[in-house]
C-alpha positions as CSV (number, residue, x, y, z in Angstrom):
1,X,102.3,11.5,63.5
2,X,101.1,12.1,66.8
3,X,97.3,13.2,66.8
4,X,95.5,15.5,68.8
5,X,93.0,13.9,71.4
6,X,90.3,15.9,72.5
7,X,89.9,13.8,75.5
8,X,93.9,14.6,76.3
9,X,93.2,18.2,76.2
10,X,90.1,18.1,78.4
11,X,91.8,15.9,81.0
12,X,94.9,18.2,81.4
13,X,92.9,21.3,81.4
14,X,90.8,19.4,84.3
15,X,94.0,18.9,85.9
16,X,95.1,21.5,86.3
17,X,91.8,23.3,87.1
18,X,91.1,20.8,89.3
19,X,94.9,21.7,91.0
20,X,93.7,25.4,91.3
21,X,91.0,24.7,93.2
22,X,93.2,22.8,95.6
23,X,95.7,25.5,96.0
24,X,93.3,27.9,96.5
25,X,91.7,25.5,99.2
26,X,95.0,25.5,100.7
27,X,95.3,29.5,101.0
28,X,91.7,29.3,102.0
29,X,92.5,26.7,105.1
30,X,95.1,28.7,106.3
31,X,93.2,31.7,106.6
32,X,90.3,29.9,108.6
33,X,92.7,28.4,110.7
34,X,94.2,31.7,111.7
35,X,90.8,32.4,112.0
36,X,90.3,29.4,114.6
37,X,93.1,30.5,116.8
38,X,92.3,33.9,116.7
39,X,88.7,33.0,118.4
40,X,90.5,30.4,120.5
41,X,92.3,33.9,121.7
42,X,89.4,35.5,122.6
43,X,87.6,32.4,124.1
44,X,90.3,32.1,126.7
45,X,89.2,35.5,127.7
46,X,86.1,35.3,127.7
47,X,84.9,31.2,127.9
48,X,81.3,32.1,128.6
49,X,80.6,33.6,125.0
50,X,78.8,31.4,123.2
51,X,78.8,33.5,119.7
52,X,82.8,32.7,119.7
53,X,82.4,28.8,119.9
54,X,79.4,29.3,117.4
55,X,82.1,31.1,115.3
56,X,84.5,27.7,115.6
57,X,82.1,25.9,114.6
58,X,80.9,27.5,111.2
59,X,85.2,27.6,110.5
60,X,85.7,23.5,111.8
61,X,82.5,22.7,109.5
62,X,84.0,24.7,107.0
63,X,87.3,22.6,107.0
64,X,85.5,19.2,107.9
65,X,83.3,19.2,104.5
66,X,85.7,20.9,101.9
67,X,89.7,18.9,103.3
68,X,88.1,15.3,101.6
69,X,86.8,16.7,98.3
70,X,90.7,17.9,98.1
71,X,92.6,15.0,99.1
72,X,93.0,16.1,102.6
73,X,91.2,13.1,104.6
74,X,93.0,14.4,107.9
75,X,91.3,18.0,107.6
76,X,88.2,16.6,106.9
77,X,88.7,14.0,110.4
78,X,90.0,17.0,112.5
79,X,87.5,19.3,111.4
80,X,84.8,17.0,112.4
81,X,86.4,16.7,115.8
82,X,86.3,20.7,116.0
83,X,82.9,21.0,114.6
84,X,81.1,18.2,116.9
85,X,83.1,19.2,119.7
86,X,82.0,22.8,119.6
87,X,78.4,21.6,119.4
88,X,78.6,19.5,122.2
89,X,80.3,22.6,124.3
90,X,77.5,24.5,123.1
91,X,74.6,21.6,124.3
92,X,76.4,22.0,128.0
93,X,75.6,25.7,127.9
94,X,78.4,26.3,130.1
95,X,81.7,28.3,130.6
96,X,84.6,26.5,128.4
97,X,86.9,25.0,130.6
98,X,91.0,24.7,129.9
99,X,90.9,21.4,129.4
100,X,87.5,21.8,126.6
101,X,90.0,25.1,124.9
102,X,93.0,22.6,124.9
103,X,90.9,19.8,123.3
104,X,90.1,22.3,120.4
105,X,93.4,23.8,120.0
106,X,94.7,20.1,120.2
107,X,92.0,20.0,116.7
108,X,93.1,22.9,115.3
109,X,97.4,22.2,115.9
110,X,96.5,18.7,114.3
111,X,95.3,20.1,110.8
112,X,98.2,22.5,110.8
């Protein structure tokens, strides 16, 4: 005589929504992150452009605000690192120096 809960149903259904999300957050990361080393790429070429560590810092924000609502505390830390880092480089309004590109890479190999 089991009964159905309505409650029961709601809570696996959020579940698993909920587990969607995450996965898709997942597929989503990856993609900025190839993202972030493709611009780390280009910004060894060219470490005067500013637009490219603009462009790290919209994906590190990105990362940074959505890794905690999905469990990820680490992506959320790293991304921070990436995304504050990147606005200080931008406040020196300077070229970006090996060790600055290894700091971000060194943000971006720690969320992987």
């Amino acid at each position: 005589n089991k009964r159905w809960h309505p409650a029961s149903v709601h809570m696996v259904t959020w579940d698993s929504q909920f587990q969607d999300l995450k996965n898709q957050f997942v597929v989503r990361s990856r993609e900025r992150m190839q993202s972030i080393e493709s611009l780390l790429n280009e910004l060894r070429e060219r470490p005067a452009e500013e637009a490219l560590v603009k462009q790290l810092m919209v994906h590190f924000h990105w990362l940074a605000g959505s890794g905690g609502t999905y469990g990820f505390a680490e992506v959320t830390q790293w991304g921070t690192y990436g995304e504050e880092f990147c606005d200080y480089l931008l406040k020196l309004q300077a070229a970006v120096s090996p060790e600055n590109h290894e700091r971000l890479l060194l943000a971006l190999r720690s969320i992987e």
